[in-house]
N, C-alpha and C positions, 0 to 999 in steps of 0.2 A: 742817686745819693745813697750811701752808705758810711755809717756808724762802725762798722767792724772791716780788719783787713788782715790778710795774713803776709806775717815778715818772714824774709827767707832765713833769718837765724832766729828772730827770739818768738815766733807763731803768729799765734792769735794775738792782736792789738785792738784795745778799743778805741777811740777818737774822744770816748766821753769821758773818760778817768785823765788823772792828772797826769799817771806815770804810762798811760794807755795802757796801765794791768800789767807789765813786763819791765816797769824801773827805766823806762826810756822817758824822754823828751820831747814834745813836740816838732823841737829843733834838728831835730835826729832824723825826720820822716818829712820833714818840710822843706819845700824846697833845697832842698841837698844834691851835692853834686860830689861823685854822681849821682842821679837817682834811684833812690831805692827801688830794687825789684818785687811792689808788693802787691798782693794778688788780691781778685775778690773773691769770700769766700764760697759764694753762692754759685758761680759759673767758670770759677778760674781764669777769667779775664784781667787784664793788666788792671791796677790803679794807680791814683795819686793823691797824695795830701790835698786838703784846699781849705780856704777859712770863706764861708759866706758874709753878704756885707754885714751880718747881725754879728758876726764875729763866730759863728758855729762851724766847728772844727766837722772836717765829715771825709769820706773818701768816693773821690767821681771816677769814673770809670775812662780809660783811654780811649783815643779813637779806635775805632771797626768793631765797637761793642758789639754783644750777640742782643739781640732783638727780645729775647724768651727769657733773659734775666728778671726773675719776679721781683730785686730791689727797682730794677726802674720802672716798672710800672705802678711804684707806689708815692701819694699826691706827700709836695709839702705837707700839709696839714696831721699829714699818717706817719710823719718823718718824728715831726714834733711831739706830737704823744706819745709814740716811742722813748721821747728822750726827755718827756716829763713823768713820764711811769718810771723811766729808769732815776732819776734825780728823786721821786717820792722815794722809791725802793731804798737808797742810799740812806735818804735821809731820816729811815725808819731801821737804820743799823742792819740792816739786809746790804747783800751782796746780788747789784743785779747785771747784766749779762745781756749786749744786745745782739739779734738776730744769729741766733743759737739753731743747729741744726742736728736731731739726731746719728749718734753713731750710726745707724743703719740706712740714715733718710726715710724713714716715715715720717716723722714730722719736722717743723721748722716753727719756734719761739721769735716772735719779734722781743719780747722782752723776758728775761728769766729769772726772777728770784729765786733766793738761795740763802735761806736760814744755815745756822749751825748745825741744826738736826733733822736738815735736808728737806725741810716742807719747800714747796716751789708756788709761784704765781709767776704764770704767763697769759697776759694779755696781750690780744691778735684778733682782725677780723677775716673770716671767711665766709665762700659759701655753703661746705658742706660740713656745716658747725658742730653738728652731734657726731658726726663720724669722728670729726677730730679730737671733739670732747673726749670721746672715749675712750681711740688711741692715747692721748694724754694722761688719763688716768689707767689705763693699764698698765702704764709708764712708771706708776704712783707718782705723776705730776697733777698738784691742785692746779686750776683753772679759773680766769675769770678772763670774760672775753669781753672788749672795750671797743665801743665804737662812739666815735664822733659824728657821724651821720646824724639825722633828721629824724630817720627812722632803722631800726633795727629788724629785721623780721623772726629772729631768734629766739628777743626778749624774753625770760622767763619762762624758755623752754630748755638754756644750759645756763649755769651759772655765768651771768654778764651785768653791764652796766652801760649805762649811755651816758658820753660827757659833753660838755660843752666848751669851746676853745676861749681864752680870756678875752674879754670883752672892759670897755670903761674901767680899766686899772683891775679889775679883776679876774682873779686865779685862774685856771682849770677846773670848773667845777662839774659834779655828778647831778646829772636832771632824771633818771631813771635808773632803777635797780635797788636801793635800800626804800626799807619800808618799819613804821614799827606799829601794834599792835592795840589798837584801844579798845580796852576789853567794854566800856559802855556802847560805845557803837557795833561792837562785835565786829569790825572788821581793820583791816590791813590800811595804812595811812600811808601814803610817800611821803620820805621827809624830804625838805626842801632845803635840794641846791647845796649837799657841803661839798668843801674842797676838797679835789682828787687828792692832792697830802693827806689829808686827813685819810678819808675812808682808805687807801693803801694802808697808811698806819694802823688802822683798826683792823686788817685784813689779816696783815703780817704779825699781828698781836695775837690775832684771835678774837680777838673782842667782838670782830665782826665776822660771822660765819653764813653759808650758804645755805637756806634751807626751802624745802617741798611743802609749800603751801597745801593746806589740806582741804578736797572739793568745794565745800562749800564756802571758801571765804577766797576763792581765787579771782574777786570781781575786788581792785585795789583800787583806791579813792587818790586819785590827785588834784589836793589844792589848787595848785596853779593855773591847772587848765579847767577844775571844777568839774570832774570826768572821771570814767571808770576803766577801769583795764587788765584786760583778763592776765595773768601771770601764775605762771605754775612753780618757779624757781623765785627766792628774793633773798637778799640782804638782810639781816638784822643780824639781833642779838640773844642768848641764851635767854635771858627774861622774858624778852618779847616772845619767846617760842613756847615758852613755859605759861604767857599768860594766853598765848590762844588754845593751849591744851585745856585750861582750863576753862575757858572760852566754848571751849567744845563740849570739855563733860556737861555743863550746865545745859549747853543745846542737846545735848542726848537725854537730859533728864526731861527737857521739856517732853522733847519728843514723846518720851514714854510715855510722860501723863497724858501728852494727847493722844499717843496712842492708847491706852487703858479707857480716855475718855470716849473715844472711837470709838471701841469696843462695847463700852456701853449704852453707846447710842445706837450701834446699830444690835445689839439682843434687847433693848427696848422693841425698836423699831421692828426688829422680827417679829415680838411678839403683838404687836400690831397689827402686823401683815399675817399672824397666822391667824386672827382674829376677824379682820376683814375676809380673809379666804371660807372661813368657819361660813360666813354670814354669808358671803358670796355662794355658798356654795349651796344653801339651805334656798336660797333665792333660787337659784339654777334650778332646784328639783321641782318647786313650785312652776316658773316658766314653762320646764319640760311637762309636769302635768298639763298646763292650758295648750299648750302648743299640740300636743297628739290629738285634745280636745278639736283646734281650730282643725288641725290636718285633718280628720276625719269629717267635718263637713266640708272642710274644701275639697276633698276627692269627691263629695256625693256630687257636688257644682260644678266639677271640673270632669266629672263621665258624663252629665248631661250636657256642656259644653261641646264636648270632644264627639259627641252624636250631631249636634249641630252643626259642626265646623266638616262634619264629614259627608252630612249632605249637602252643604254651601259646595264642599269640594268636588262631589261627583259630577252637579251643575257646571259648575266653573270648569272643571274637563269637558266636560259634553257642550259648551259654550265654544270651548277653546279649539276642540275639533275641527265645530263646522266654520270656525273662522280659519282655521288651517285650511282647510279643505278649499273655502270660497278663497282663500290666498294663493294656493298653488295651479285653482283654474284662472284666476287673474294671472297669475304670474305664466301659465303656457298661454293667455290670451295675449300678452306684450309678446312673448318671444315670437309667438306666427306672427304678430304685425310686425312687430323689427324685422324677421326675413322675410315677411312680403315686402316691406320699405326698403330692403337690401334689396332686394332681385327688378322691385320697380327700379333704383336709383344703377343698377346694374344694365338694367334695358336702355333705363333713360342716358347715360354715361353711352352704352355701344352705339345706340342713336346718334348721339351730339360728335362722336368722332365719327364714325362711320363713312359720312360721306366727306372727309376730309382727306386728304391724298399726301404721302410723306412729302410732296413738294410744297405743299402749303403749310405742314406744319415747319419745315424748318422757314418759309418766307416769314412768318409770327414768330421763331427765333429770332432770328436776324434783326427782325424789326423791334425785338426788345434789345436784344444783343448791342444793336452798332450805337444809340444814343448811347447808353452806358458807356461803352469803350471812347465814344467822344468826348464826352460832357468829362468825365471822372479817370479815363484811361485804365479803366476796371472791364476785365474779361466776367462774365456773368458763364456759370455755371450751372445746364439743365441735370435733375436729377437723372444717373445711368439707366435705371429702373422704369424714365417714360411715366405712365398714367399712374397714380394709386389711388389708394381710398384714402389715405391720410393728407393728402393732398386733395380731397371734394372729384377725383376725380379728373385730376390736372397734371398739370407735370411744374413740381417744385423746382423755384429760379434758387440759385445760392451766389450770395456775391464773398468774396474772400472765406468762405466756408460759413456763410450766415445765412439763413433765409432771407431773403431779401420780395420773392413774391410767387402768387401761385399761377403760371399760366392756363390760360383757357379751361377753369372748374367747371365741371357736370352744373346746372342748373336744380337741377333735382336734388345736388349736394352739397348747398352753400353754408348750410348748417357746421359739415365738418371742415369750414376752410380755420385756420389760424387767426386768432386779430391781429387786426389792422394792417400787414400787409397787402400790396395792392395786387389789383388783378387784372391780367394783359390778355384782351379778344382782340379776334381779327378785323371788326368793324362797329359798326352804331348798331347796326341790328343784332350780332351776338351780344353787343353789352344792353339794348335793350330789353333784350332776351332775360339778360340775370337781372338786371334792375326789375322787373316786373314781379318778377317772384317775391319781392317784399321782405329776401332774408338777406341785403348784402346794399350798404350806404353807395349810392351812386358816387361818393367821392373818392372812393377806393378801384373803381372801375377802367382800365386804361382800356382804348381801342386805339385803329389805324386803321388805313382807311386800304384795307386790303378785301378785292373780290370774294362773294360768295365761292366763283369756281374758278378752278384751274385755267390759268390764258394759257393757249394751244401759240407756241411759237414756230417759226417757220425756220429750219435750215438754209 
């Protein structure tokens, strides 16, 4: 939807004047045959007359529009204030002007007033509002940027206002941006809710001008919501600005006094504190007399301590010595008995296989070996390595790469077997053998009922 179109003889046309700005007719542009060749101005795309059912004259764009045209991506609701800002502007004796683009294309005016003496008001929402703002005014185009939204995030940071769309038979009215000044509260007041007519008129007049809220009163009180809100830019009027200047000097008068009162309280307070310091300090010297006092008997008490403590201490070395001493003949009395318990459990180990013949150890394989592979269809695994000590002296079973048990352990070395694994001898008498010794739960004990010696078989 667009308000403005260009005719290929008489140009620019607007939809919202009577004569559309060029002395023509509605009936001229509307449905006419042929059809006017008339363009949009934003993307040079075809258009065409059209009256919506509210009866609002506007121009819609032909089929195979371009996509990137920024009139259509803009809402009814942003059409309509458009074309209530331009009906205020009118009816404030201003000449207003929609969707205006400049000569150079920097910018684009949704709405453009146009005084006699060239003052301008264009209200438009964007996101890069300050940039624009300023292109705008380098332009020497005044500004006031109009949103209908909820919230604005701009507010009071470029000249703007927030409106509200008519509601229960009434107007277009403004809910944020004028404010006026009450100097007994000392600060800034929303006024409430007048009609966008109006404040345009006040705007276009002057009456109502834009101004830079000064730090300390940029916290603005609204009524309605009974809330504060910070605003650095606002609405009013020459009085109102006049009476927060005065407003101010009275607050910098205070200031003074509190400041001069400041002043005075703290060169009181100094000389308080240089008074305490005086005292504090006459104190200090006395302290420092008793104190050198107490130090010097505490050094006579503390060189006869320190005699003490250094005969406690030569004792307590010459103590500590001969418990050294009785500690490291303890200490080589365990290592000779661990390697005589090594070299007995070394004897007793070459004994207990000794007289065992590689055919009998693998017959106590096998006979671990084949239940396994029945019972579970698990190959059992003897360590490569044969006897160790970490194994009592045995040879380590591994099922799936686990231990699983230690065969035939040294007697002499049950102490180093693993818990709770069990342990596989060739008969009752080798497990009676290790059950005797009283270091290994006969529940853990497996045998089979395999010969002391070797059977001599016959070819």
């Amino acid at each position: 939807m667009a308000f403005a179109a260009i005719h290929p003889e008489a140009g620019r046309i607007d939809a919202t004047l009577p004569d559309l700005g060029r002395g023509l007719t509605w009936d001229q542009v509307h449905k006419t045959r042929p059809r006017v060749a008339l363009r949009c101005p934003e993307c040079g795309h075809g258009v065409h007359a059209k009256v919506s059912a509210r009866k609002l004259r506007y121009f819609a764009h032909d089929p195979g529009r371009p996509a990137d045209c920024t009139w259509l991506n803009e809402s009814l609701e942003h059409h309509l204030l458009k074309l209530e800002l331009a009906t205020a502007i009118r009816a404030a004796d201003w000449h207003a002007e929609l969707e205006v683009r400049a000569p150079d294309g920097t910018w684009r005016a949704d709405v453009l007033a146009s005084s006699h003496d060239g003052a301008q008001l264009s209200p438009i929402t964007d996101e890069d509002i300050q940039e624009r703002t300023e292109r705008y005014w380098a332009e020497g185009i005044g500004v006031c940027w109009v949103s209908p939204g909820g919230k604005a995030p701009w507010m009071g940071h470029v000249p703007s206002v927030r409106v509200r769309e008519p509601r229960d038979h009434q107007p277009w009215t403004v809910v944020d941006g004028p404010a006026a000044f009450h100097y007994e509260h000392g600060t800034w007041i929303a006024i409430d809710d007048p009609e966008l007519t109006d404040f345009v008129r006040w705007v276009l007049r002057e009456q109502t001008i834009v101004h830079r809220v000064r730090p300390r009163y940029r916290r603005i009180w609204y009524p309605t919501s009974e809330s504060y809100r910070r605003r650095n830019l606002i609405w009013t009027t020459s009085r109102h600005i006049d009476t927060e200047t005065r407003h101010e000097a009275l607050r910098q008068r205070q200031d003074e006094r509190k400041r001069q009162a400041e002043q005075q309280r703290q060169a009181e307070a100094e000389a308080r504190r240089q008074e305490e310091e005086r005292q504090r300090e006459a104190q200090r010297q006395e302290q420092e007399r008793q104190r050198k006092i107490r130090a010097a008997e505490d050094a006579a008490r503390w060189a006869e301590q320190r005699r003490t403590w250094e005969i406690e201490a030569e004792q307590a070395r010459q103590r500590h010595e001969a418990e050294e001493r009785q500690r490291q003949e303890q200490a080589r009395a365990a290592e000779k008995e661990r390697l005589r318990q090594e070299r007995e459990e070394e004897l007793t180990a070459s004994r207990w296989w000794t007289g065992l013949s590689p055919v009998q150890v693998d017959q106590l394989r096998d006979a671990v070996a084949e239940p396994l592979w029945k019972r579970e269809a698990t190959r059992a695994d003897f360590d490569p390595l044969g006897v160790t000590v970490d194994s009592a002296y045995g040879i380590a079973i591994y099922i799936r790469r686990r231990l699983h048990g230690i065969l035939r352990p040294s007697p002499a070395s049950l102490h180093r077997l693993p818990p709770v694994v069990p342990v596989y001898v060739r008969n009752a008498r080798e497990a009676h053998e290790l059950v005797s010794t009283g270091n290994i739960d006969p529940a853990r004990v497996v045998h089979f009922d395999l010969p002391d010696h070797e059977q001599m078989s016959l070819m």
